[in-house]
C-alpha positions in Angstrom: -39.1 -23.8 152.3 -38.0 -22.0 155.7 -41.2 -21.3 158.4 -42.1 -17.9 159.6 -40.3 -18.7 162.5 -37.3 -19.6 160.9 -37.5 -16.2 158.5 -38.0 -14.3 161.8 -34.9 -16.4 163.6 -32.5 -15.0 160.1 -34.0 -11.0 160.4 -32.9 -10.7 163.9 -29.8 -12.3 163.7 -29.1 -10.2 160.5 -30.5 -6.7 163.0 -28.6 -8.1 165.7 -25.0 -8.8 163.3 -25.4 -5.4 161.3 -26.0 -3.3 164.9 -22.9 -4.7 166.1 -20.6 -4.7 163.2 -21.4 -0.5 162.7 -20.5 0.1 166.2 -18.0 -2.3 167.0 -16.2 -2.8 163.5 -16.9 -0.3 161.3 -15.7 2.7 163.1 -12.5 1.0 163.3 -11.8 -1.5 160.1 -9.9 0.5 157.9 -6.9 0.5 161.1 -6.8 -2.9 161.6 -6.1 -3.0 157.7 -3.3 -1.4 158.4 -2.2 -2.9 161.1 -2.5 -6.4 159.1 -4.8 -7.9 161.8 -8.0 -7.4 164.2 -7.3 -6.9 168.2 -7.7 -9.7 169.6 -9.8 -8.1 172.4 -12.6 -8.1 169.1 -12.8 -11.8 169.6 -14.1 -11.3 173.0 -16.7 -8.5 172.2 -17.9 -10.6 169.1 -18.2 -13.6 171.5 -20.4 -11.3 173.9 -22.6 -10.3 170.9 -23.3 -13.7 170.3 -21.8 -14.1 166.9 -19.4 -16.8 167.4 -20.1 -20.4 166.7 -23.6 -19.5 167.1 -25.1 -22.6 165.5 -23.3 -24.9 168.3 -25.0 -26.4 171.3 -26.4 -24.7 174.1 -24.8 -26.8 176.5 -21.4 -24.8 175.4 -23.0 -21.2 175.6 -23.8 -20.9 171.9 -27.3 -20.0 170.5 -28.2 -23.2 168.7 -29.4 -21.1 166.0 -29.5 -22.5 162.4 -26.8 -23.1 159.8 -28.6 -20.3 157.9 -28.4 -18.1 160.9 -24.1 -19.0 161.1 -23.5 -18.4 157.3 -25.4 -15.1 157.5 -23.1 -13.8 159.9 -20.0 -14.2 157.9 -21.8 -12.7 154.6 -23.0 -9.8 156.2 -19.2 -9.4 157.3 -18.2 -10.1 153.8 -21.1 -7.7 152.5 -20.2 -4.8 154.7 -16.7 -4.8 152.9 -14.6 -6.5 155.8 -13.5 -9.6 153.9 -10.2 -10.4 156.3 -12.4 -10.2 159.3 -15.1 -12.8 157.2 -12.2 -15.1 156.9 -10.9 -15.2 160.2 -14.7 -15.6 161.8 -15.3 -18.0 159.1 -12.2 -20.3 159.8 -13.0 -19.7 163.8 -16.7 -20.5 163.7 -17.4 -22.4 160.4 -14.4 -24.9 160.1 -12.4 -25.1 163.3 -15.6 -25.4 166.3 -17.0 -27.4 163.7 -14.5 -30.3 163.6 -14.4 -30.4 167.3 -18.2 -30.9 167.5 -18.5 -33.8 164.8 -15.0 -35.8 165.4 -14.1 -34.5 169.2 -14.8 -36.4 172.1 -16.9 -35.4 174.9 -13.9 -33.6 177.0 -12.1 -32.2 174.3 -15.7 -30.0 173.2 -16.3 -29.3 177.0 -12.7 -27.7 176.9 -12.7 -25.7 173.9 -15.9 -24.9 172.8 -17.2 -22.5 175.2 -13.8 -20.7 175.2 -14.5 -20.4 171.1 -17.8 -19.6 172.0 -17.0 -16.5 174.3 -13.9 -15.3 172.2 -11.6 -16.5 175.1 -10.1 -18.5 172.7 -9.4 -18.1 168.8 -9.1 -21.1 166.6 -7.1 -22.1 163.3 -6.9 -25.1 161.1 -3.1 -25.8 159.6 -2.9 -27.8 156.6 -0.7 -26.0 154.1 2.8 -26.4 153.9 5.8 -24.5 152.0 5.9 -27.7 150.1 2.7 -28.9 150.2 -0.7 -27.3 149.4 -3.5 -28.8 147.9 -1.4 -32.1 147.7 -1.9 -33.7 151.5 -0.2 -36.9 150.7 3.4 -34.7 150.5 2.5 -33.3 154.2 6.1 -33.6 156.1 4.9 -32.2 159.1 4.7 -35.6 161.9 3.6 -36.5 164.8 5.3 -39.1 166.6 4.6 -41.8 169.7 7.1 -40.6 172.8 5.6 -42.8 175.6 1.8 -41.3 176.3 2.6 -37.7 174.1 3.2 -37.2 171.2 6.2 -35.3 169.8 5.3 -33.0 166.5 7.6 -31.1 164.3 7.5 -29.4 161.3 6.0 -25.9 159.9 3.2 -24.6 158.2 2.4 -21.5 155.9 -0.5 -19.1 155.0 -2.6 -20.0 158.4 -5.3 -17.3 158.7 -5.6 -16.1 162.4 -1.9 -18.0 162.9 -0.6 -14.9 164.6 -3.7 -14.8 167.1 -4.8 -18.1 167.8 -4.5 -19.8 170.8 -6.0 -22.9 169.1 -4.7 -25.0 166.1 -5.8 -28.1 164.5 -2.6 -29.5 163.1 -2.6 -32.3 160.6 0.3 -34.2 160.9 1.3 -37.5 159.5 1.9 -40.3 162.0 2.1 -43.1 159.6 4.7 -41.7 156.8 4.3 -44.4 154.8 0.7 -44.7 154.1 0.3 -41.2 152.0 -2.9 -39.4 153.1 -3.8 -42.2 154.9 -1.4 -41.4 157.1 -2.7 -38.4 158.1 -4.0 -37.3 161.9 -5.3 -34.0 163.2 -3.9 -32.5 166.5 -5.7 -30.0 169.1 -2.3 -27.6 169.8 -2.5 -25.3 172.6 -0.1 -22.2 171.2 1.3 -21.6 174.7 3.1 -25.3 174.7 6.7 -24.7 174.4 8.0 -25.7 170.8 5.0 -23.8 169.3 6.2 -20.8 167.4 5.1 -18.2 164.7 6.8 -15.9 162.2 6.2 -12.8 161.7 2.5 -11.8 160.0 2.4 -12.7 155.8 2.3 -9.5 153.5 -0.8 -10.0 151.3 -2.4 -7.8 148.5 -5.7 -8.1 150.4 -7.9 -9.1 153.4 -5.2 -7.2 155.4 -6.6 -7.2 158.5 -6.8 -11.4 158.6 -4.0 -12.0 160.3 -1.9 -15.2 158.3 1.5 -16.3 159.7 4.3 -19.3 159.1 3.7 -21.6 162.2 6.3 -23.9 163.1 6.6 -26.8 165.5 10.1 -27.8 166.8 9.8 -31.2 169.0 6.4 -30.1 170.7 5.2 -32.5 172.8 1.3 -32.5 173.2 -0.8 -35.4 175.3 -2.3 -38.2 174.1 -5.6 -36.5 174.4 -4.8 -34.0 172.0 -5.2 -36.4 168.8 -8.7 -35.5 167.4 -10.5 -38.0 166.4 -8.9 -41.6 165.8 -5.1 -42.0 164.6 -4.5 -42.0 161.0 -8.0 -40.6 159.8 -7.3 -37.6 159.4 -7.7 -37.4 155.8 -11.2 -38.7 156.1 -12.5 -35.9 158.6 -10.8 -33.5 156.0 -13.1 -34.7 153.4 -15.7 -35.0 155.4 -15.7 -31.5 156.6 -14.5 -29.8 153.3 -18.3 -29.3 152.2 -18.8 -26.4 155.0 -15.6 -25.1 154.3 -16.4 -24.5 150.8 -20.1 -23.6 151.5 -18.8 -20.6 153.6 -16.2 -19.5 150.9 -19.1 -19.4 148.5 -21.0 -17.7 151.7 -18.6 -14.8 151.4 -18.3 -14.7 147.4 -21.9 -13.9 147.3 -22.5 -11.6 149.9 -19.4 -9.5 148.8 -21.1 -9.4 145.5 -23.8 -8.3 146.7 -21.9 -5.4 148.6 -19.8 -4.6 145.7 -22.7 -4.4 143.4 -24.9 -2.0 145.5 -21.7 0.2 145.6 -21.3 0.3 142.0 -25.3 1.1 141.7 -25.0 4.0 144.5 -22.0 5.1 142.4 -23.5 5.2 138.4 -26.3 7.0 139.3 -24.2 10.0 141.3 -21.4 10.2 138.9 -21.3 12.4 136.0 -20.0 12.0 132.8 -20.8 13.9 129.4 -23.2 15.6 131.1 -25.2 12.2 132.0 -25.0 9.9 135.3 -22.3 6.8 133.9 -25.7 4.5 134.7 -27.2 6.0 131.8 -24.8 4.5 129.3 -25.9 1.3 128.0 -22.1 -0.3 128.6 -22.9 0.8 132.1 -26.4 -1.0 132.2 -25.3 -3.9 130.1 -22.3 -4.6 132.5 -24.6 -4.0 135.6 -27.2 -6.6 134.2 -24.4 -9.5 133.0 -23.2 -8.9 136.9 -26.8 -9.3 138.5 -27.7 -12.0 136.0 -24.5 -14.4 137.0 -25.0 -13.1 140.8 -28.0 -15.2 140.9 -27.4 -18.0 139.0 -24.6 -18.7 141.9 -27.2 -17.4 144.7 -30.0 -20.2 143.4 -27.2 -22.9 143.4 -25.9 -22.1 146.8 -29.1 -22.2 147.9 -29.5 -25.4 146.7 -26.6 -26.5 147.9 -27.3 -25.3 151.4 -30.3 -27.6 151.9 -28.8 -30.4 150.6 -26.1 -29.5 153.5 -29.0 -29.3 156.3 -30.3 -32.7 155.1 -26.7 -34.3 154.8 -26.7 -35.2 151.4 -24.6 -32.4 149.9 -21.8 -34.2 148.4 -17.7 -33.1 147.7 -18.6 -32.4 144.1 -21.4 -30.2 145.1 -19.2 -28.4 146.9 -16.4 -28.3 144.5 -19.1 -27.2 141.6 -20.5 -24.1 144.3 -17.3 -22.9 145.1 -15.6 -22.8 141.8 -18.9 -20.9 140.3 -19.3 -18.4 142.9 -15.6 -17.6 143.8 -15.0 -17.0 140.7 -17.8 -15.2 139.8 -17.0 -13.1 143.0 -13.9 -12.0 141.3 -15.3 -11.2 137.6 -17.8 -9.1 139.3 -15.5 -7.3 141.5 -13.2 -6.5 138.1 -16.6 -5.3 136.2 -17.7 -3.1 139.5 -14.4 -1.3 140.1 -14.0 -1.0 136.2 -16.9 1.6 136.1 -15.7 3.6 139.2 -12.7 4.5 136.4 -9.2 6.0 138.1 -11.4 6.4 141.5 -12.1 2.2 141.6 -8.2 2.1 142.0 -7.5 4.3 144.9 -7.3 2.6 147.9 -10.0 5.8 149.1 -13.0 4.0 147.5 -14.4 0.6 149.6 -14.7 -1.0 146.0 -10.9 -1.7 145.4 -10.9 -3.2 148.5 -13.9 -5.5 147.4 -11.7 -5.8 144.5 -8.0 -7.2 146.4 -10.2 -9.3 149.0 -11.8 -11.3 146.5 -8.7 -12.7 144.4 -7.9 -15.1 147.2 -11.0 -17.0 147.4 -10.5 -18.7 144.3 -7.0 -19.7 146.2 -8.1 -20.9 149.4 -9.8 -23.9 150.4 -9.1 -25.5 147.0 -7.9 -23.6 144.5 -9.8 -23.7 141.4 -8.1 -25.9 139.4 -8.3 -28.2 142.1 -12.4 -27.5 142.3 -12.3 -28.6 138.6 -10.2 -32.0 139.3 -12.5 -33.1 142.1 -15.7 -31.8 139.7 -13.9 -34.0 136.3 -13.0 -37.1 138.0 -16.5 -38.7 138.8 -17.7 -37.5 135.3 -14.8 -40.1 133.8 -14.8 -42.3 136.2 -11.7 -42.0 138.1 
């Protein structure tokens, strides 16, 4: 059970996120949708308002706030309606800074951290390849020994912030014949020559989260770029993926929670047969079944979360919370923009956009199938 001082730490980061988000986001949102990414100068005015990486250190100019206090600034993002920008922050602050903390050494944090702290720097993780997604043991992407470097070439595909980053985490294999074992993580500085980026990927929503083809044509990084210890790679993965999959589930509820209170604002204004559309009991039935699985996921993640500040929260946990509440995310955005009728489909009411933004969580970081292979395989031993 949190203290009052931990309660009051959560209300002023919420004041402090929602203040900033109207002025500096809000006003501006439905452009960068259209544009298909954020400015990067927001980077640097989110980094002013303190709402990057703000549960890292204070020796690297974060707040050293809670996990709570981190995963509340991505929901109210994804509550607000501006999933793209959710995704971006939450691959910046919640999975990128992250890995550098836990499996960086003491130089490589010093380096990048404050920069991801202040905005100065934007981060991305690339894992996914044309021909390999969920599947890291078919990764083709490698990083080979040239003296003290290391020469890398390949490509990756469907890297959110790709097109702004200035940071990657590349996983690479250096040992091609060990399967995921083989597998190492790389800190890429994007300016190195053989770095290079195609052109920003067309998606059906989260428009303004910027994802782009990277590619990597003999790029030769130092010795001191490997993250971590050669050929573990695959093990930080796993031991990372909880977080990753906490924050999906992080934005999955709070854009539930945005959608819904849409769709309430909505029922009870609208007119139909001379009767608000709340008063029909479809309309109330639908609303309820919504609410009702809404917080079945909202107890669990909760759960889930302080198994995650005691350090017991455990792969499947996080397999079992983000199959449930991504895909609960996306039933309840269909039921939400189903009672808006014809209007829930124009592109003029925030709730289709709830609508396209949520499809892709049940994609990313593990598609659900994948959720339910890692949830089966303890259950039969295997």
């Amino acid at each position: 059970m949190q203290t009052d001082a931990e309660l009051a730490e959560l209300e002023l980061f919420r004041e402090m996120t929602c203040r900033a988000l109207k002025q500096e986001v809000e006003p501006y949102y439905e452009s960068w949708e259209s544009a298909g990414q954020v400015p990067r100068k927001l980077w640097q005015t989110l980094g002013q308002a303190g709402m990057l990486c703000v549960d890292l250190p204070e020796q690297y100019g974060a707040a050293d706030a809670s996990f709570e206090v981190a995963q509340l600034v991505i929901g109210e993002m994804a509550r607000m309606g501006f999933g793209g920008l959710a995704s971006g922050h939450n691959i910046h602050s919640n999975i990128v800074a992250p890995y550098i903390l836990h499996v960086g050494n003491e130089a490589q944090k010093a380096h990048w951290l404050p920069q991801m702290v202040s905005g100065d720097v934007v981060g991305a993780i690339a894992m996914t390849e044309p021909g390999a997604g969920s599947d890291l043991a078919a990764l083709r992407t490698t990083a080979v020994r040239d003296g003290d470097d290391w020469l890398i070439n390949g490509s990756k595909i469907f890297i959110t912030n790709g097109l702004l980053a200035d940071l990657v985490i590349v996983c690479a294999k250096t040992d091609s014949s060990a399967g995921a074992k083989g597998i190492s993580l790389f800190l890429v500085d994007t300016s190195l020559p053989g770095f290079s980026r195609g052109s920003g990927i067309k998606k059906i929503g989260q428009h303004s989260s910027d994802t782009a083809e990277l590619f990597f044509d003999n790029l030769r990084v130092p010795a001191d770029a490997l993250l971590g210890e050669e050929n573990r790679g695959f093990f930080y993965l796993m031991q990372e993926l909880p977080r990753e999959r906490l924050g999906c589930a992080t934005q999955a509820i709070a854009a539930t929670d945005g959608a819904l209170q849409l769709t309430l604002d909505y029922v009870q204004e609208r007119k139909a047969f001379s009767q608000t559309v709340g008063s029909f009991q479809n309309t109330r039935f639908k609303l309820a079944e919504v609410k009702t699985q809404l917080e079945l996921c909202r107890a669990y993640y909760q759960q889930c979360m302080a198994k995650y500040v005691a350090g017991t929260m455990t792969v499947e946990d996080a397999a079992l919370l983000k199959l449930s509440a991504t895909e609960m995310q996306c039933q309840a955005a269909d039921q939400c923009l189903q009672l808006f009728g014809g209007y829930g489909y124009t592109a003029e009411y925030p709730i289709s956009r709830f609508y396209v933004d949520a499809r892709v969580q049940t994609i990313y970081g593990g598609t659900s199938e994948i959720m339910k292979e890692v949830i089966a395989r303890p259950m039969l031993g295997r």
